[in-house]
Structures are given as C-alpha cells and as structure tokens.
N, C-alpha and C positions, 0 to 999 in steps of 0.2 A: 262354801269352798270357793276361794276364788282362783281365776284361771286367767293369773294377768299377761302372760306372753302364749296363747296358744296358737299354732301354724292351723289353718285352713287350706281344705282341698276343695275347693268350690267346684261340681259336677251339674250336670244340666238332668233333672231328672233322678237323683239319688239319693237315696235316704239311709240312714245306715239308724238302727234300732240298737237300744242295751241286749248285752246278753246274744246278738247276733253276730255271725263270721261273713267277713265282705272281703271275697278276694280285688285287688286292684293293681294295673297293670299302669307303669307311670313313665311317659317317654317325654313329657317337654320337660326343658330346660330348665322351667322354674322351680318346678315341682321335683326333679330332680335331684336338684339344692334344697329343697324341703326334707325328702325323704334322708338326704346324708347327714343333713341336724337332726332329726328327727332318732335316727339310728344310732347318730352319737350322743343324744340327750335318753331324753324317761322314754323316748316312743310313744309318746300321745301325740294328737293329730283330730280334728274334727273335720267330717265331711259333712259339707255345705250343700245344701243345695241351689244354684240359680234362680234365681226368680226369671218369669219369664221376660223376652225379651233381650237376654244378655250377648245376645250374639253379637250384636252393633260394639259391643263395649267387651267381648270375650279376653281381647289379648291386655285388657288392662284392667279393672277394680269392679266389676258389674253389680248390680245387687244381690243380696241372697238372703235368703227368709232367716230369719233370727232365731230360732230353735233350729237345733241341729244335733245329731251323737258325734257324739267324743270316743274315741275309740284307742283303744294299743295296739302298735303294730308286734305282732305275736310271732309270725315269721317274715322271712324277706330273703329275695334272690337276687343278687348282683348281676344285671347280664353281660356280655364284655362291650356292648358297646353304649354300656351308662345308665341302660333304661333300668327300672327293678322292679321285680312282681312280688305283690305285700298279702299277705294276710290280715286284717285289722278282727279284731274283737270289737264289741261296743259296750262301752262300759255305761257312760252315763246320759242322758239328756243335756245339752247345755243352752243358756241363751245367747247371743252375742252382744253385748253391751255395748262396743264399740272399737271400731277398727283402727288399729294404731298406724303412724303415720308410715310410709315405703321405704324405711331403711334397706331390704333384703329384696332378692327377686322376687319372692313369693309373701304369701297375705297373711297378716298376725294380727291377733284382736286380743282384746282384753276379754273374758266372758264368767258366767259362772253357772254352778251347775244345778240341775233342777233336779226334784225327787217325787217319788210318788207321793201323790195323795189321796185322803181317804176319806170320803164323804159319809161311812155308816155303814152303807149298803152292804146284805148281806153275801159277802164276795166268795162263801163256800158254794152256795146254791151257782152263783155265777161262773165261779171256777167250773162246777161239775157239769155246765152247759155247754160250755162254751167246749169240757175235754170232749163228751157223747157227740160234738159234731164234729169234733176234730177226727174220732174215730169212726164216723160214718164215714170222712170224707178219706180217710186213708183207706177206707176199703172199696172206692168205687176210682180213686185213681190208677190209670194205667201202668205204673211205675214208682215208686219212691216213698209207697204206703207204710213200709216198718221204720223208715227214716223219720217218716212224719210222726209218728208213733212214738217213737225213741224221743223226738223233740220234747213231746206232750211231758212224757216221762220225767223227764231233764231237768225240767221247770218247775223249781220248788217252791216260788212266791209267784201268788196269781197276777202282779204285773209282769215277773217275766213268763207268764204262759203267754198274754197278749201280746208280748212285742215279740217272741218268738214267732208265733202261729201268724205276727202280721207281717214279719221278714219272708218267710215261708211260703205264703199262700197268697200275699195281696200286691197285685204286681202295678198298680197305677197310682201314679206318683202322686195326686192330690190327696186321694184317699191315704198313700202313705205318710206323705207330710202331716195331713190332720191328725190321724192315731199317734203321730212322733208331739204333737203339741197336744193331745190328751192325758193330762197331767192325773184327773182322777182314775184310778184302777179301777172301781165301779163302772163307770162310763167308758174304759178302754176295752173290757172284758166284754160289754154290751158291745160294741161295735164291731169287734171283732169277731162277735157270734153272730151279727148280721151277716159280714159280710161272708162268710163260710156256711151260714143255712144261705146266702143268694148262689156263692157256689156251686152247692150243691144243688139247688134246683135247674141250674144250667148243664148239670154232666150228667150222661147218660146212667142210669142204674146198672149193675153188673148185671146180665142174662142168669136168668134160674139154670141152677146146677154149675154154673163157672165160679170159680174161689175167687175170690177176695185175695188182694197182695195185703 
C-alpha cells in the first residue's frame, strides 16, 4: 500500500499504536492547515514522533524516526478561534520513506504501510499470557480496571492485543517507539508481557478482603 502524499504531525514524545484512540488538541498555524486538508480529504494523518534533539530545529523540518501510525481522524471540533480538538484511531504502522519537498505549511512524505509478522511462534499460549496479566493488572489498579478489561476483550487478533495493552498501560516513549517498530506479533506479545508482569511487580497488591475494580 502505498502512501504517496501523507501529512505528518510530528510530536516530541508520542506514539500513536494501530487499533488505539489518541485524542489531540492542535493550535499552531501549520497544523491547523493540516487538520482543514485533512477534514476536507480521507482524514488520514500520521503522527510522528521527534527524534531527540528537535527543539533547535522545532519551528522548521526536525528529524523523526521512520516508523510511525497512521491513523483517521474519527472525530473533530471546530473551536471559534481556529484551534480543533481531534479524535484520531490508528489504523496502521507506517514507514517514512521520504519527505517531499515544502510546498504547504505543514510536513507531507511519501510512505508505506507495514503489517504484522509472523515468525511461527505459538501466539495462542502468548496471547492467553499476556490476557492473565492484563487481568491481574486490572485488578490491583486504583481505577480503570473494567476499561482495561473491556480493551483485553475488544481485541480480536493477538497484534492488536499488544498494541492495545501497549497504548494503554506503557507510558515511556522509547519503550513505545520500540513495540511501534516490533513488526513480529510473537516478539510484540513477549514484550508487552514483560513489560506489565514489571508493572505489576511495582504496584502494591490489593489488601485481603478489599475487592478488585
């Protein structure tokens, strides 16, 4: 599939996963004009992330790492003084292949899109690991345990259990970058169990006789 005009939102810090909702709020200028093509075309949009160091170079073409989601803006609010708050889905993985030259305010690549892979492994035993610590972990959290639950649910192909539970639960952005560039579903599903049995060994256990959310 290729992805010869697609707008980039380049953020410092942000990953957006398939199969995940990413709200975003957008007030500069350029991006502005992004979002009004954007809402007048398909509604697709990739958000990028920064490679570090972009601050020197923020207000003009900085780096950003070459895998990124693609995603559709699903909703969207007009505010009256220009800015608009989006909804995005994320549909696919994409790479960036190369950034086409500054006709527009804002940033357009040519790219194309990645899919899962499948090295063998076998991804039932994986899947049903990675759900038993999902639902540990929904029951020793403070709040948000049947949401997390409902996600687990939701998720009908064990890559998107991973990129769900890694939107969800894994909040530092190198570790998100990497699970976003783990193309096999064996390897994503492993990492993604890691990193929620480390969770879990960081959060206190619920107290005997207090319920579980």
């Amino acid at each position: 599939m290729a992805l010869d005009r697609l707008p980039i939102f380049p953020l410092p810090d942000v990953v957006l996963f398939p199969h995940a909702l990413m709200p975003l709020h957008v007030f500069e200028p350029r991006y502005r004009a992004m979002t009004r093509d954007v809402l007048a075309g398909d509604h697709m949009l990739s958000v990028v992330r920064l490679r570090p160091g972009f601050e020197k170079d923020y207000d003009g073409r900085p780096p950003v790492f070459e895998i990124a989601g693609m995603g559709e803006v699903v909703q969207s609010q007009a505010l009256p003084d220009g800015r608009f708050n989006l909804l995005v889905r994320g549909i696919s993985r994409v790479r960036i292949e190369r950034e086409l030259p500054p006709e527009l305010p804002y940033r357009l690549v040519s790219a194309r899109a990645l899919h899962d892979e499948y090295s063998g492994a076998d991804l039932g035993i994986a899947r049903a690991a990675l759900e038993a610590l999902a639902d540990r972990l929904a029951g020793v959290l403070p709040q948000g345990g049947d949401i997390l639950r409902k996600v687990v649910r939701d998720a009908r192909e064990p890559g998107a259990l991973a990129d769900v539970l890694a939107a969800s639960v894994i909040v530092e952005p190198n570790a998100r970058q990497e699970l976003l560039e783990t193309l096999d579903v064996g390897d994503r599903l492993q990492k993604v169990s890691d990193a929620v049995a480390e969770l879990l060994r960081r959060l206190p256990s619920p107290k005997s006789g207090e319920p579980s959310n």
